[in-house]
C-alpha positions as a Markdown table, in Angstrom:
| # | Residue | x | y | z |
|---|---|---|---|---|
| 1 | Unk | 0.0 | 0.0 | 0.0 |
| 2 | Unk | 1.5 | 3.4 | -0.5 |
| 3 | Unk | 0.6 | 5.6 | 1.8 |
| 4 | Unk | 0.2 | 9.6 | 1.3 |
| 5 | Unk | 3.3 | 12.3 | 2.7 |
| 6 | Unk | 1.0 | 13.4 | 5.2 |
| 7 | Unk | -2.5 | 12.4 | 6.9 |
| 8 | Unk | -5.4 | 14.6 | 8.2 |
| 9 | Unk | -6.9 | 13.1 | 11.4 |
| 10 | Unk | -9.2 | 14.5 | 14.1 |
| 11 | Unk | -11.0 | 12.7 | 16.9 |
| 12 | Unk | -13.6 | 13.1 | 18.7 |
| 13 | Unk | -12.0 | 13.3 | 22.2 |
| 14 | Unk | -10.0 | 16.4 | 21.0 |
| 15 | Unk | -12.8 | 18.6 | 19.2 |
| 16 | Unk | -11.0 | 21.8 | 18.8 |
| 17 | Unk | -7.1 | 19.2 | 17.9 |
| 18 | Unk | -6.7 | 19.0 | 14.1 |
| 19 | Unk | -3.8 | 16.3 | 13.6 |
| 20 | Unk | -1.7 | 16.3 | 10.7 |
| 21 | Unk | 0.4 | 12.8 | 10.1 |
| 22 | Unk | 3.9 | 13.2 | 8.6 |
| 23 | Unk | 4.7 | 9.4 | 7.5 |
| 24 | Unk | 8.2 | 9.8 | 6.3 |
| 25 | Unk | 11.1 | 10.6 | 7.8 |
| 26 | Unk | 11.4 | 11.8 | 10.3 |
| 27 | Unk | 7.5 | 10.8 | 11.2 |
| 28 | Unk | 5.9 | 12.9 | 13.7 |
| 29 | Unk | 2.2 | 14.0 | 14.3 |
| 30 | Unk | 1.4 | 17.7 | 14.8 |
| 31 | Unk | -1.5 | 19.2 | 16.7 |
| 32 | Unk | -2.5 | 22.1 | 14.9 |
| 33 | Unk | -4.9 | 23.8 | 18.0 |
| 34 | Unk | -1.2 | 24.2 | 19.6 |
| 35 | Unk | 2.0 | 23.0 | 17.5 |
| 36 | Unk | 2.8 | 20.2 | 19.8 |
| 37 | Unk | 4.6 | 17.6 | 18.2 |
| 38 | Unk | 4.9 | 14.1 | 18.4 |
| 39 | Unk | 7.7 | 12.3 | 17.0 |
| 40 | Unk | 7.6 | 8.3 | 16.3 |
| 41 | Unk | 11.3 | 8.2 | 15.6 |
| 42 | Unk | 14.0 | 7.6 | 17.9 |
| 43 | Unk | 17.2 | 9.8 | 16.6 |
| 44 | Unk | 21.1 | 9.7 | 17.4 |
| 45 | Unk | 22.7 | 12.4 | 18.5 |
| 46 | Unk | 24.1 | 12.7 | 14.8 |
| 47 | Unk | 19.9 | 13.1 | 13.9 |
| 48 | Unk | 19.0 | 15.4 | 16.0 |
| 49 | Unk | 21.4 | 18.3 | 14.3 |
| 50 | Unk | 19.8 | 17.3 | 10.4 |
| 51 | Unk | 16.1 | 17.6 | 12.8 |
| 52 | Unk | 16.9 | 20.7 | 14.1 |
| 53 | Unk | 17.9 | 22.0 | 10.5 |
| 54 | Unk | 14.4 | 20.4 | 9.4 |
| 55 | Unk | 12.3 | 20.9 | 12.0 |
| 56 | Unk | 10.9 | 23.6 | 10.4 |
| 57 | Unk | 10.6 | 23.2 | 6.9 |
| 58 | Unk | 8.7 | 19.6 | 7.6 |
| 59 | Unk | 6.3 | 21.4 | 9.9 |
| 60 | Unk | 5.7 | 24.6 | 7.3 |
| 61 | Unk | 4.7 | 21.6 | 5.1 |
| 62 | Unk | 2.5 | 20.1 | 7.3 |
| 63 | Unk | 0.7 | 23.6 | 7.7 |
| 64 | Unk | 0.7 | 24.2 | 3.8 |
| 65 | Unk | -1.3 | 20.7 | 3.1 |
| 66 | Unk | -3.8 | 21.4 | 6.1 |
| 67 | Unk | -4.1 | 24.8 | 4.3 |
| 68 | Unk | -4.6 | 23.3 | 0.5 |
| 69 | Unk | -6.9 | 20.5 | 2.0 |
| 70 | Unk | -9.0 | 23.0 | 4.0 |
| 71 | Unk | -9.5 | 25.1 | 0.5 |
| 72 | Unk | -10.3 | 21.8 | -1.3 |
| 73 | Unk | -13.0 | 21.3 | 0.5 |
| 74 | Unk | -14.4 | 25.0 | 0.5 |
| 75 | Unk | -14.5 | 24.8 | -3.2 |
């Protein structure tokens, strides 16, 4: 199965979270009602400086296809 770049979840236990699923590296799930993010990888110390490089750009992303899915559906 291939799976999409990134996922748009909610649940019903969180009604104001919107979730957005990054499933490549590094994989993390973002709550857009606060930016907390949850990372499913473990990294090395070597990781973590490439993540903290990245961090950001992945996250701008995640933002951007929560924005273009949003206007998808408005049309």
């Amino acid at each position: 199965m291939e799976v999409p770049k990134f996922l748009l979840g909610d649940n019903t236990d969180y009604p104001n979270a919107i979730f957005i699923v990054h499933t490549e590296f590094p994989r993390f799930i973002i709550n857009l009602e606060n930016d907390e993010v949850e990372w499913l990888e473990e990294f090395s110390k070597e990781d973590e400086a490439e993540l903290d490089a990245e961090t950001q750009n992945v996250i701008e992303a995640a933002t951007a296809f929560y924005d273009r899915e949003v206007s998808r559906y408005n049309d």
